[in-house]
N, C-alpha and C positions, 0 to 999 in steps of 0.2 A: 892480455891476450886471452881469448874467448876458448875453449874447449867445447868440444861436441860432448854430450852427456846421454845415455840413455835413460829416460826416466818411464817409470812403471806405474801410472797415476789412477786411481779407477778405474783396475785391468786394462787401460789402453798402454800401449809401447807409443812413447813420444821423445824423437829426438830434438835435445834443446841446446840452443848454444849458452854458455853460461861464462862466468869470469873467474877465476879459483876462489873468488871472496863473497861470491851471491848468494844470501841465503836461498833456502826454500821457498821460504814465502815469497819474495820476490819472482823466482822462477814461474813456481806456478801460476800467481797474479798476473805477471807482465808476459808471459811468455806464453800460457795456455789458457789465461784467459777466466780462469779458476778465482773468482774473488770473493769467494763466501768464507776463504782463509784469512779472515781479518790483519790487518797491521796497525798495531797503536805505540807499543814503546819499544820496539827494538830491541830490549833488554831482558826479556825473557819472566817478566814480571806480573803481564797481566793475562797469558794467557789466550788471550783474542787466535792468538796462531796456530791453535795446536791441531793438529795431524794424527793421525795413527801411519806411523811407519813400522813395518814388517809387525802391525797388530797391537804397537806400544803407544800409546800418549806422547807427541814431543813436541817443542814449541819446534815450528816452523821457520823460524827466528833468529831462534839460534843455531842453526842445522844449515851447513853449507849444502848447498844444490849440488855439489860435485861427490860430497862424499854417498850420496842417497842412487847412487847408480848400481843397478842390480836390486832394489829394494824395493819392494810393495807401498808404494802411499796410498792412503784413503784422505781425500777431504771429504766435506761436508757434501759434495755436489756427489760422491758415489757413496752416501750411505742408502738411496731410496734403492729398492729392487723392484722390478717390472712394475714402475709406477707406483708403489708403495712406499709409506711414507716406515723407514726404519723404526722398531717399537719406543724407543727411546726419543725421535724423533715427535713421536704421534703423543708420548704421555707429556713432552714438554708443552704441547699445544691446549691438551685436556686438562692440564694441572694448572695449566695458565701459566707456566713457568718465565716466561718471555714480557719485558716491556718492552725498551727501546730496542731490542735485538742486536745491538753491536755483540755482545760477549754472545750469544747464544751460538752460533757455530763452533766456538771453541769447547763452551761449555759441552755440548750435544756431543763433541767426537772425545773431550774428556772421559766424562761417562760412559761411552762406546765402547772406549778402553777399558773402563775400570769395570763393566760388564763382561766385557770379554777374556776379561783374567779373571775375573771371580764373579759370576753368576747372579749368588747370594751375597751382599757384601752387607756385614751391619748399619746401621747408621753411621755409627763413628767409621769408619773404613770408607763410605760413600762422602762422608764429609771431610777425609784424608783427603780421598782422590778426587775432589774437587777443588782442593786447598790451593791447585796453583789458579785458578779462573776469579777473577777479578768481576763483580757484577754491582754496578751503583745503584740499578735500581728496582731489584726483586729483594733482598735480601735473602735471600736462598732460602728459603721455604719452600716453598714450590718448586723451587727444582730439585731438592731432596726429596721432594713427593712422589716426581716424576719419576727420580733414577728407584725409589723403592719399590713403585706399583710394578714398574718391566722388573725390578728383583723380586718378587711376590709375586709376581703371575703367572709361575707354571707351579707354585706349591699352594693353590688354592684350590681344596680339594673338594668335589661335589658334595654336598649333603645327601648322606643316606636317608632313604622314606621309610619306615616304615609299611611295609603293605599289610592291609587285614586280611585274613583268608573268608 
């Protein structure tokens, strides 16, 4: 039996019918149309799915559609603002971070996450919080470049000039 759910997806209010057992991911793919939330193993393993719900990293996967009413999601499709491309977004492009692109939506809203709990993260803490995203064929180099340059880029301080009098 289907329940009516209110979901709260990329600040829009969308009422969705759902089943007590649908994940997220499925809702928002099959239901709103949202498929930049990848689905690959259903087990909560590679990552492909993850979401920021109420601001956290979570796989989408494992996350029933039912329990996420009254909750803030972000996919990948509401990180851009007034046509910009999210900072994170923009360094994975510059860093080259991306081949095939399957993992990259998960990836991009992983880091999202892990920027938006901690700003600064070191490298190891940037390579924690990408420990759940599965990528075969960047080797993550580049995408630890990416999430460090948006960590580093507001503690890049102008050089002082000297002036002569």
């Amino acid at each position: 039996m289907k329940h009516l759910v209110k979901l709260s997806v990329n600040d829009n209010q969308h009422d969705v019918m759902v089943s007590p057992n649908e994940t997220l991911a499925d809702a928002i793919r099959r239901n709103l149309g949202l498929t930049g939330t990848k689905i690959s193993c259903n087990q909560g393993d590679c990552g492909a799915c993850t979401v920021l719900i109420d601001g956290k990293s979570r796989l989408s996967c494992l996350t029933l559609a039912i329990a996420c009413e009254g909750r803030e999601i972000r996919t990948i499709e509401g990180l851009e603002t007034n046509g910009k491309l999210d900072p994170i977004q923009k360094a994975i492009l510059e860093k080259q971070g991306v081949q095939c692109g399957f993992c990259t939506p998960g990836v991009i809203m992983s880091a999202r996450g892990l920027l938006d709990e901690n700003p600064h993260p070191t490298r190891a803490e940037i390579k924690r919080g990408l420990s759940g995203n599965l990528c075969r064929c960047t080797g993550y180099t580049k995408i630890i470049e990416a999430v460090e340059s948006v960590a580093n880029a507001d503690q890049v301080k102008p050089k002082l000039v000297e002036v002569q009098p």
